[in-house]
C-alpha positions in Angstrom: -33.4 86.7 -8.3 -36.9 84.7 -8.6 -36.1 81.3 -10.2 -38.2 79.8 -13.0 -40.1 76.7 -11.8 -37.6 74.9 -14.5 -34.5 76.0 -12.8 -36.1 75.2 -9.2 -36.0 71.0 -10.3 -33.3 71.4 -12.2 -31.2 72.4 -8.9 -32.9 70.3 -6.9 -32.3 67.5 -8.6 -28.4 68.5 -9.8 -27.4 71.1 -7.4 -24.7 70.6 -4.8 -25.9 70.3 -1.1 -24.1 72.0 1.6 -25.9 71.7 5.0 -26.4 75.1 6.8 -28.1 73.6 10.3 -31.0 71.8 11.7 -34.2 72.4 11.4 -36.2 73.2 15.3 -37.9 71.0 16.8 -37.9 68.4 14.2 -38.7 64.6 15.4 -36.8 62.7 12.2 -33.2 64.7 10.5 -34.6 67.7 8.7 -31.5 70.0 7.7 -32.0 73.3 6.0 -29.3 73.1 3.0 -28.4 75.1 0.3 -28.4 73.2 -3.6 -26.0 74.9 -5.4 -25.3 74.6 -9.4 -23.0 76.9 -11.6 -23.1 79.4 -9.0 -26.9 79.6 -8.4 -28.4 78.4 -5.7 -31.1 78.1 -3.3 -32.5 76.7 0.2 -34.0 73.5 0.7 -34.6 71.0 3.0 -33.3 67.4 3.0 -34.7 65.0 5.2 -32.1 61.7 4.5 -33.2 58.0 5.3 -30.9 57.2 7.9 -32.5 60.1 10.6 -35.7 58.9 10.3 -37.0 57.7 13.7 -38.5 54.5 13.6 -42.0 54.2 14.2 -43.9 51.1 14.6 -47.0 51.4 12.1 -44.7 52.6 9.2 -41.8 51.0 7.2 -38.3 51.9 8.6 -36.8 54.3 5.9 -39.9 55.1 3.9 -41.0 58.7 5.2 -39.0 60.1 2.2 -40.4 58.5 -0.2 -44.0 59.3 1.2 -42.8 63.0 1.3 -41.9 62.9 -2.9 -45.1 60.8 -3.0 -46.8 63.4 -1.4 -45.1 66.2 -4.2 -46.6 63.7 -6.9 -49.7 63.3 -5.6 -50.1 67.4 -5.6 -48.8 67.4 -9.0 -50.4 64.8 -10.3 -54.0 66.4 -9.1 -52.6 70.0 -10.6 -52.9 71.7 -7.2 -49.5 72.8 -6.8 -49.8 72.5 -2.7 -46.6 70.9 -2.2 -43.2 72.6 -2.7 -41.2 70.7 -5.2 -39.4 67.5 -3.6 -37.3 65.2 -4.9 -35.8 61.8 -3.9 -31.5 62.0 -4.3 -28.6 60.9 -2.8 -27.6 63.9 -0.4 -24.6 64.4 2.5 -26.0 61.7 4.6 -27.6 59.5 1.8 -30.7 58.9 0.2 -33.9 61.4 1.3 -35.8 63.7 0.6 -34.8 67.7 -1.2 -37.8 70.0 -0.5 -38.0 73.8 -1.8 -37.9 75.9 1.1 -40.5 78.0 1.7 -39.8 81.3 3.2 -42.9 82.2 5.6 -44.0 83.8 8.7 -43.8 81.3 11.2 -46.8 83.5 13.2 -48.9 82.0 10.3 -50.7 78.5 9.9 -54.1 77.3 9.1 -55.9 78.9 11.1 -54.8 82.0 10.9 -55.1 81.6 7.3 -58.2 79.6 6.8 -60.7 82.6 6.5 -58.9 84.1 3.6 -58.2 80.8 2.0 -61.3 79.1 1.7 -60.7 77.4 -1.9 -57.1 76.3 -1.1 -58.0 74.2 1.9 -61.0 72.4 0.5 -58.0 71.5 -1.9 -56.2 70.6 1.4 -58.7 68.7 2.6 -59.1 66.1 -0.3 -55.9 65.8 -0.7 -55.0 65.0 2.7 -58.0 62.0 2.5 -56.7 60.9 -0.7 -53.3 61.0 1.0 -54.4 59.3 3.9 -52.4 62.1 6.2 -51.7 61.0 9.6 -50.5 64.1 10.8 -51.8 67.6 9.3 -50.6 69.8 11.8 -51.7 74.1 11.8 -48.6 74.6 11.3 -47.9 72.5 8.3 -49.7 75.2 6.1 -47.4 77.5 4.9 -47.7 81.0 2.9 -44.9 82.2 1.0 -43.7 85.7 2.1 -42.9 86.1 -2.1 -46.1 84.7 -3.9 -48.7 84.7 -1.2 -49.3 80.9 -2.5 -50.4 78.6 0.4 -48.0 75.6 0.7 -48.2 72.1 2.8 -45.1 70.3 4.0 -44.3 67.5 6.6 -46.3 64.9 5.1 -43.9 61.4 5.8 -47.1 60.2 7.8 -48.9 59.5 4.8 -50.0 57.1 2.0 -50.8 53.7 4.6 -53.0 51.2 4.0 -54.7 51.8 7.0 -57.4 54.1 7.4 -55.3 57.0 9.9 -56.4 60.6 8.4 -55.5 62.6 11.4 -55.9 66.3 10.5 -56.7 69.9 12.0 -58.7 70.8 8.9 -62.0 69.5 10.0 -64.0 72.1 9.1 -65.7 71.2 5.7 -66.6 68.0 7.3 -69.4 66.4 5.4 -69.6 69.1 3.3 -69.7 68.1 -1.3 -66.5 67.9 -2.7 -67.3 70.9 -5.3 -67.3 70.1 -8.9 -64.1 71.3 -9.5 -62.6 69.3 -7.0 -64.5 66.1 -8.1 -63.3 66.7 -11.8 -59.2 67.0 -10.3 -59.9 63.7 -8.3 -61.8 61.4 -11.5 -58.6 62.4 -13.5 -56.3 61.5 -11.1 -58.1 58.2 -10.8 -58.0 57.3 -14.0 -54.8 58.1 -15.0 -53.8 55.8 -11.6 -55.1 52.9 -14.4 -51.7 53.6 -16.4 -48.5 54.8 -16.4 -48.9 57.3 -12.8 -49.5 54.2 -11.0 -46.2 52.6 -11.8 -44.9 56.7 -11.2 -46.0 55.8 -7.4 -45.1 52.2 -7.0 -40.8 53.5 -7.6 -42.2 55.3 -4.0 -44.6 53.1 -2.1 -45.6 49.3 -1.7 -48.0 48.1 -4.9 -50.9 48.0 -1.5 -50.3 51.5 -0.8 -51.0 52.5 -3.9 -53.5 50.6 -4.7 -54.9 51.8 -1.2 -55.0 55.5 -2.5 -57.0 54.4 -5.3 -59.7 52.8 -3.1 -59.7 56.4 -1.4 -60.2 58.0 -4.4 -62.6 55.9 -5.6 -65.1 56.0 -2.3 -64.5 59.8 -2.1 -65.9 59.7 -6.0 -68.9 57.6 -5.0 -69.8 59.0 -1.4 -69.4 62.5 -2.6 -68.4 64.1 0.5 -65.7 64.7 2.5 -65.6 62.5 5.8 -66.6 62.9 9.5 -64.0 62.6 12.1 -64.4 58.9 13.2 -65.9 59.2 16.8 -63.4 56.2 18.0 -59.9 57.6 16.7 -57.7 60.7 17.3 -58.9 62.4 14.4 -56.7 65.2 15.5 -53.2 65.7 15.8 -51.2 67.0 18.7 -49.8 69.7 19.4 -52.5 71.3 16.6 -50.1 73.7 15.6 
């Protein structure tokens, strides 16, 4: 049974979680779990607080929150790119719930770029505006059910410091296309009110005031950046 968008949050948010197994190859705790309420459920993936690997340019305990960041960020923009995520209290404590996507695991981005032009221009702002340290091929997701193109993994995001480190280099330089520019300025403006403070309950005031600076020099420049000559602009492995 396909389940309404509605129901989707409403078990992610409510539903009981019962760990089925860990996810492969995983760096930080990623469990695929079932979230169960009044005998409906579905799979998701929880990625709790306390399995997260330190690293040593991020806050302990934060990748989480920069995944549901990440979910706002998509929704906030009206892309839909991000599987619904939530920020609960699970098995092993806080972290993050993520809809599971079902895919083919033979897919990724490039496989899918040349049919998918449009969605990963999307990709491609967001990821600056999300300041994504670690876009990966095989981040990019399409559901076996919808054929909708999906992006997951993003706890390497929303720092202060410039670190976009991303496999979709290929409309480097290029305009942001209108319709793209228009999703960005009302993001940006809404960051002036209430969103802002929807972000700050994920990320330090800086970080968002960071993304704002992004979005405000990806307004005025026009163009989506180069890959900076004296950085590892791309992530490894690629896929």
């Amino acid at each position: 049974m396909e389940l309404t968008p509605e129901a989707r949050a409403t078990l992610l948010t409510d539903g009981e979680i019962t760990v089925v197994g860990r996810v492969a190859w995983s760096s930080n705790a990623a469990l695929l779990v079932t979230v169960e309420r009044d005998g409906v459920e579905m799979l998701a993936v929880y990625k709790p607080e306390r399995g997260e690997r330190p690293l040593w340019d991020f806050p302990d305990g934060s990748l989480c929150r920069r995944e549901t960041a990440a979910f706002l960020l998509s929704e906030s923009l009206g892309w839909d790119i991000v599987p619904r995520t939530v920020l609960r209290d699970g098995p092993y404590g806080v972290g993050s719930v993520q809809r599971f996507v079902d895919h083919d695991p033979d897919d990724h981005y490039f496989t899918l770029l040349e049919d998918h032009i449009d969605v990963f221009l999307r990709f491609a702002v967001f990821d600056v505006l999300a300041n994504n340290a670690d876009r990966k091929g095989g981040h990019c997701l399409q559901e076996r059910s919808t054929g909708k193109i999906f992006g997951i993994d993003h706890g390497l995001t929303f720092h202060v410091a410039p670190k976009l480190r991303t496999v979709i280099w290929d409309f480097a330089g290029e305009p942001v296309p209108d319709w793209l520019v228009a999703d960005v300025a009302s993001l940006r403006a809404r960051l002036d009110g209430r969103l802002a403070d929807d972000f700050a309950a994920l990320l330090l005031p800086i970080e968002v005031e960071a993304m704002m600076r992004r979005a405000d020099e990806l307004l005025m420049d026009g163009r989506l950046p180069q890959p900076d000559e004296g950085y590892h602009s791309v992530p490894w492995p690629m896929i």
